[in-house]
C-alpha positions as CSV (number, residue, x, y, z in Angstrom):
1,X,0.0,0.0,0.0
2,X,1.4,3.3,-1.1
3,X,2.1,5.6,2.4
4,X,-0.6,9.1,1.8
5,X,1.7,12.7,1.4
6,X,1.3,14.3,5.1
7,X,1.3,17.7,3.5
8,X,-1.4,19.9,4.5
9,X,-3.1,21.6,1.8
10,X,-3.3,25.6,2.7
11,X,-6.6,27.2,4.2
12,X,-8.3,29.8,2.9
13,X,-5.9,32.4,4.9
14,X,-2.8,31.3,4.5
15,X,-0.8,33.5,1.8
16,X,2.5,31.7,2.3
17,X,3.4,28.0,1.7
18,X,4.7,26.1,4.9
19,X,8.5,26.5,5.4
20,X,8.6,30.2,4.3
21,X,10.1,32.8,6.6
22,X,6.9,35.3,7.8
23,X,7.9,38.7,6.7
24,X,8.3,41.0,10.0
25,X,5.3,43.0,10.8
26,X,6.3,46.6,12.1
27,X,10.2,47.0,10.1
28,X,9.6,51.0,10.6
29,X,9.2,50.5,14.1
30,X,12.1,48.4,14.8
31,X,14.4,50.8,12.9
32,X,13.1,53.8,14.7
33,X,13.2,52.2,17.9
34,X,17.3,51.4,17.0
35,X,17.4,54.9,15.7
36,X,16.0,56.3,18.7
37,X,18.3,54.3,21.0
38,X,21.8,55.7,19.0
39,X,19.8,59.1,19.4
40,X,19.5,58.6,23.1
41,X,23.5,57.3,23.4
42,X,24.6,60.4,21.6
43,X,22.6,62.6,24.0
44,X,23.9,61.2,27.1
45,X,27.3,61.3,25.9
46,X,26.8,64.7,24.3
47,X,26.0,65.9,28.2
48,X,28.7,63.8,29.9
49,X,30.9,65.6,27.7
50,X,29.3,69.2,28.0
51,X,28.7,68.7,31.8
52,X,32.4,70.0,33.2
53,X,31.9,72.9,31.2
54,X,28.5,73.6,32.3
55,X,29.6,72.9,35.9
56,X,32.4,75.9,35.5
57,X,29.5,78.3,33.9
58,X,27.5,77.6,36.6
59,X,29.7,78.3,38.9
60,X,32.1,80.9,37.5
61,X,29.5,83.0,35.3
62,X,25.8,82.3,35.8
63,X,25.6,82.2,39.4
64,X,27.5,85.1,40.0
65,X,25.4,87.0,37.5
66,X,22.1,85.9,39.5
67,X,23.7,86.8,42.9
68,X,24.9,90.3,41.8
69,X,21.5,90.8,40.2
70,X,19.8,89.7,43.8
71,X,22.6,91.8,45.8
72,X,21.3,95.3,43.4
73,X,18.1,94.6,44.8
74,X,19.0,94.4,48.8
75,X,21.2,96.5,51.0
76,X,24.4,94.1,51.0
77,X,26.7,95.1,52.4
78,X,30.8,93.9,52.9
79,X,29.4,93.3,56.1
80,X,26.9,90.8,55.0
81,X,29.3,88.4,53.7
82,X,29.6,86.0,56.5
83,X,25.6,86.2,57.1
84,X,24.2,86.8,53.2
85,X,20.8,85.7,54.2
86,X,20.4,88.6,56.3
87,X,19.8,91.5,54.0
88,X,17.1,93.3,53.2
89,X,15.2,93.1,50.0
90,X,15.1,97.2,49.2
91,X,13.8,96.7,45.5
92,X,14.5,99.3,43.2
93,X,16.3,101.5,46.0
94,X,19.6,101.2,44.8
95,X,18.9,102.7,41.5
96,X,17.0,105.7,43.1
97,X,19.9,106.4,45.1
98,X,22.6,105.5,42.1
99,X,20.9,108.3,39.6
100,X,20.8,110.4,42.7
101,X,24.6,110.3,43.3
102,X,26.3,113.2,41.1
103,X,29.6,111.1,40.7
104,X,27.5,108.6,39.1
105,X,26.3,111.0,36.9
106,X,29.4,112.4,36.4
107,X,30.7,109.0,35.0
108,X,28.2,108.3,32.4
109,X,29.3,111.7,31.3
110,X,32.5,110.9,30.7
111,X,31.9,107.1,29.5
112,X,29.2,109.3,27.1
113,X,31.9,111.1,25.6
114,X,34.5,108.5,25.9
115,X,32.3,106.9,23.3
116,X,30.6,109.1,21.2
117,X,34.2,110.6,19.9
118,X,36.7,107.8,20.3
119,X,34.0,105.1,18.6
120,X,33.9,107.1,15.2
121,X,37.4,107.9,15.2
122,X,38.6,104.5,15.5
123,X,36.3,103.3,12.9
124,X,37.5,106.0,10.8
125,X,41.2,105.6,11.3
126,X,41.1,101.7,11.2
127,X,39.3,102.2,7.1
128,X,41.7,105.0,6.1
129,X,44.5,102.2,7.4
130,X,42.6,99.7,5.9
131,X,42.4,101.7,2.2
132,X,46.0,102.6,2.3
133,X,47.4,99.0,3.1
134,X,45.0,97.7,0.5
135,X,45.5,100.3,-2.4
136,X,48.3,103.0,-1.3
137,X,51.3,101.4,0.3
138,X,52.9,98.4,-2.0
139,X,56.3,98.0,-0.1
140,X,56.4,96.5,3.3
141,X,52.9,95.9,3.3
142,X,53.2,92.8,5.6
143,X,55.1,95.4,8.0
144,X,53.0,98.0,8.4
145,X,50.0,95.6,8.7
146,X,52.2,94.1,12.4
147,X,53.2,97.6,13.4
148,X,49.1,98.8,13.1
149,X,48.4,95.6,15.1
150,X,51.0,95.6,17.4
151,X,49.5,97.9,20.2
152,X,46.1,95.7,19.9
153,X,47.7,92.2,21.3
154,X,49.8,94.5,23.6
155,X,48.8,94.1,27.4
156,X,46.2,97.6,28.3
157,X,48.1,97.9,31.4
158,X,51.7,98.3,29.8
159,X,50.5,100.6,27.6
160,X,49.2,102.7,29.9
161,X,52.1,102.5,32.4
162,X,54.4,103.9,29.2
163,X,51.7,106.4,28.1
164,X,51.5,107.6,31.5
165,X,55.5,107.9,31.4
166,X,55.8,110.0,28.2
167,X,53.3,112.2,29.7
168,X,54.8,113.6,33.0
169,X,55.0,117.2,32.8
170,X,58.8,117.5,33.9
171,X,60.3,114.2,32.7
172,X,57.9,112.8,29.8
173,X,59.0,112.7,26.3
174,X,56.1,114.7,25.0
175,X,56.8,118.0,26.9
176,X,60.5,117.4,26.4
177,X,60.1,117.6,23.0
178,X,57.6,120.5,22.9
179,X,60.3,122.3,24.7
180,X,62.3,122.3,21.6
181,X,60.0,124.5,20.1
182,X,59.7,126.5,22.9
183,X,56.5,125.5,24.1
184,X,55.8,124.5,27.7
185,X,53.8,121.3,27.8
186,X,50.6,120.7,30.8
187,X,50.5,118.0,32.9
188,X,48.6,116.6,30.6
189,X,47.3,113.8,33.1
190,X,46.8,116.3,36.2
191,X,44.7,118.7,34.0
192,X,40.9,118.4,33.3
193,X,41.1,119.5,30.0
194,X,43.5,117.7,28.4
195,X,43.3,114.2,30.9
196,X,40.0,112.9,28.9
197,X,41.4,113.9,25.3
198,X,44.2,111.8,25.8
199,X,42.9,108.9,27.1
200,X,40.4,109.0,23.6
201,X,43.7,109.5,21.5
202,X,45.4,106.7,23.3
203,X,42.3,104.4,23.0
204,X,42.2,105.1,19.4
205,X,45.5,104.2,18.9
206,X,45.5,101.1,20.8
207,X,42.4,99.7,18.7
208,X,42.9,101.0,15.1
209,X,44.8,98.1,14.5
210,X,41.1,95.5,15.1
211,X,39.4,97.5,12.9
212,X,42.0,97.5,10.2
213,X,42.3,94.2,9.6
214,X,38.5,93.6,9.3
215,X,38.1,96.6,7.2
216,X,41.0,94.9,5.0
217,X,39.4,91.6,4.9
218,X,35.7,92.9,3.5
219,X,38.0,95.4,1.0
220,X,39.2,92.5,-0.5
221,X,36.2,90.6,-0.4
222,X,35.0,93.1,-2.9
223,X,34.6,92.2,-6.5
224,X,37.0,93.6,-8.5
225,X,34.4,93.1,-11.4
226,X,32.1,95.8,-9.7
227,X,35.0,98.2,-9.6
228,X,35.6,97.7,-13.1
229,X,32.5,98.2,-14.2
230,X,31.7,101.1,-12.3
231,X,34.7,102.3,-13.8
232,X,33.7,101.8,-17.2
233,X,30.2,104.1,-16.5
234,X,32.8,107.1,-15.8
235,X,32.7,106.9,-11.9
236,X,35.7,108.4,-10.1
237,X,38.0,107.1,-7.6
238,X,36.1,108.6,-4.6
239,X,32.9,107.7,-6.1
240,X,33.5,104.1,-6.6
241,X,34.5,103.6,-3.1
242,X,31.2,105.5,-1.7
243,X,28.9,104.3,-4.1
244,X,30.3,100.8,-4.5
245,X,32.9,99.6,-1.9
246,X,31.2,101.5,1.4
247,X,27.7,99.5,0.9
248,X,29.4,96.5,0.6
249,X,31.4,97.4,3.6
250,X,28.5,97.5,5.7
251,X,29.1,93.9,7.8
252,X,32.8,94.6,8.6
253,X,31.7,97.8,9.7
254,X,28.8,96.8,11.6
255,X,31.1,94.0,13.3
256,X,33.7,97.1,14.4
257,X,31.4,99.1,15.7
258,X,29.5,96.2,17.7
259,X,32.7,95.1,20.0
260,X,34.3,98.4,19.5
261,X,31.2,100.1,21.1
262,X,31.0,97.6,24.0
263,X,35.0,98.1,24.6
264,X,34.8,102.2,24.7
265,X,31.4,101.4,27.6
266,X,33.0,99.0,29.9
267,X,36.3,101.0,29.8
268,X,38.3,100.9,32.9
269,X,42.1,99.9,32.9
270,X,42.7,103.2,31.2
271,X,41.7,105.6,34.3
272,X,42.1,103.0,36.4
273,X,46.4,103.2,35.8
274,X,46.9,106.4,34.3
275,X,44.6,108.8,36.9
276,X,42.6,106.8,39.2
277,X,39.1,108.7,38.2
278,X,41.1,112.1,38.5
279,X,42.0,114.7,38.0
280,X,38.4,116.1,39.8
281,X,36.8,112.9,38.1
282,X,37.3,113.8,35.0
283,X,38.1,110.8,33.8
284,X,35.6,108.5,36.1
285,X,34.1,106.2,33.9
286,X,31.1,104.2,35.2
287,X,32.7,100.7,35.2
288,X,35.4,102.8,37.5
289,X,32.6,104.3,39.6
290,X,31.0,100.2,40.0
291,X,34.6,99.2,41.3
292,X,35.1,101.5,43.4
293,X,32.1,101.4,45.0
294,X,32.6,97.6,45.6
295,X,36.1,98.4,47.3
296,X,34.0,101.1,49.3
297,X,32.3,97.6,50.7
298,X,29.3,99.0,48.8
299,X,27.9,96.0,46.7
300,X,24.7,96.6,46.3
301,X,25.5,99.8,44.4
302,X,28.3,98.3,42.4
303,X,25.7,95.8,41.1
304,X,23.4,98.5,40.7
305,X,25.8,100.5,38.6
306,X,26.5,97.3,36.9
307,X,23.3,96.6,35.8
308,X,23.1,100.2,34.3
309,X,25.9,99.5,32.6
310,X,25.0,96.3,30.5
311,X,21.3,98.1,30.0
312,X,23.2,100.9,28.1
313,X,25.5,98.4,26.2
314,X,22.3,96.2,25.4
315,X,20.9,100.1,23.8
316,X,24.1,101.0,22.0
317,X,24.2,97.1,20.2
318,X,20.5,97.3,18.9
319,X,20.7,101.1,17.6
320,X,24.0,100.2,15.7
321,X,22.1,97.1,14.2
322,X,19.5,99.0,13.1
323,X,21.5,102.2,11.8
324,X,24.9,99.4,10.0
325,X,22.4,96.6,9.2
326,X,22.1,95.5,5.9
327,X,18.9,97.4,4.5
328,X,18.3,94.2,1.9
């Protein structure tokens, strides 16, 4: 008798015969799922990484911003250190009392002009430097570029320690050579009129150099096609650099006059060497007047005064955005 096959004929739902491999129901699951894990490894070692830096900005940067923020709103004192949770909460006392203090006023005076005439004199210094290095001087262009430079990556203290040297009335180099020509030099740091002045003339000099080089960079950036062209219409030399190499200027010079404009506010190691705030405050800025209100043991107005400070640098940044920007 001949054995019967034991194969089983399919039923009405199978789709597949019997020994074939059942496709997998959910792939796009499964490979999001392993997606989503290599997602989650990256992550975690994306923090580990980041995490010592966080730790040092939290520590070094965000929570003193938050405490000196708190102490501008309480009466801390240098006296409050060993017991911080002792102050007062004053609110917006400090403030009151900071616009009522004429010193304070005084120094946004002088950080006022500080600004307004060293900031367009550097930027205009740094593009005439620019435009000669890039067009004017052929020869020893490498050398003029370091010697422009040179003061910028030049420590702010020496500098003013050898400023401060060429200036003394009696010994400096300045009056000594004024006396060649018969002329009796001031005490050019010891007199109100002339202490401010030089400490903008000195401040241009030191950061001509920064502007320079950017301005060089975005005048060689410039198509020379343009220039050719504009050229070829009849325009002159001056009017091919307003109409054509100015405009396209406009991001270098919005860039200068951004971190310029924040340097010339927060400047301090300039009065802080060469006069102290004197002669008669003449030459107080306001970061000077904050510091020396903290060494006074005075820290709630030194954040205060702080505080006023960035607010006015915050106000300076967005009007030069909206006077440099790029109108397109």
């Amino acid at each position: 008798m001949t054995s019967m096959s034991t194969k089983t004929l399919p039923g009405p739902g199978d789709t597949h015969e019997q020994g074939t491999a059942r496709p997998e129901q959910n792939p796009g699951r499964r490979r999001f799922g392993l997606r989503s894990t290599a997602r989650g490894r990256q992550a975690r070692a994306a923090w580990v990484l980041a995490a010592p830096f966080l730790a040092l900005f939290a520590s070094f940067m965000l929570v003193p911003v938050v405490w000196s923020l708190l102490m501008g709103l309480t009466d801390t004192k240098s006296s409050d250190l060993r017991t911080p949770l002792n102050v007062t909460f004053v609110g917006l006392d400090n403030y009151v009392r900071l616009f009522e203090d004429p010193q304070f006023f005084t120094a946004l005076r002088n950080t006022g002009v500080f600004v307004l005439v060293a900031l367009p004199l550097t930027l205009a210094a740094g593009l005439a430097a620019a435009v000669a290095l890039d067009r004017g001087i052929r020869r020893f262009r490498a050398v003029f570029r370091v010697g422009f430079y040179l003061p910028v990556i030049t420590s702010i203290v020496a500098v003013a320690v050898v400023w401060k040297t060429l200036l003394e009335p009696r010994s400096g180099l300045v009056n000594l050579v004024l006396r060649w020509f018969g002329i009796d030099g001031p005490a050019w740091l010891a007199d109100t009129r002339f202490a401010l002045p030089v400490m903008i003339v000195m401040a241009v000099w030191r950061n001509l150099g920064t502007v320079m080089i950017i301005m060089l960079a975005g005048l060689q950036s410039v198509p020379q096609s343009l220039m050719e062209a504009a050229e070829l219409d009849g325009a002159g030399p001056w009017q091919r650099f307003w109409r054509v190499t100015f405009p396209l200027l406009r991001p270098a010079l919005l860039l200068t006059a951004v971190t310029t404009g924040i340097g010339y506010l927060q400047f301090f190691d300039e009065p802080f060497v060469m006069t102290d705030g004197g002669p008669l405050d003449s030459t107080l800025s306001a970061t000077l007047y904050a510091y020396k209100q903290f060494g006074n043991g005075n820290y709630e107005m030194a954040s205060a005064a702080g505080y006023v400070i960035f607010v006015l640098i915050v106000a300076l940044t967005v009007l030069q955005f909206r006077v440099l920007r790029d109108k397109d």
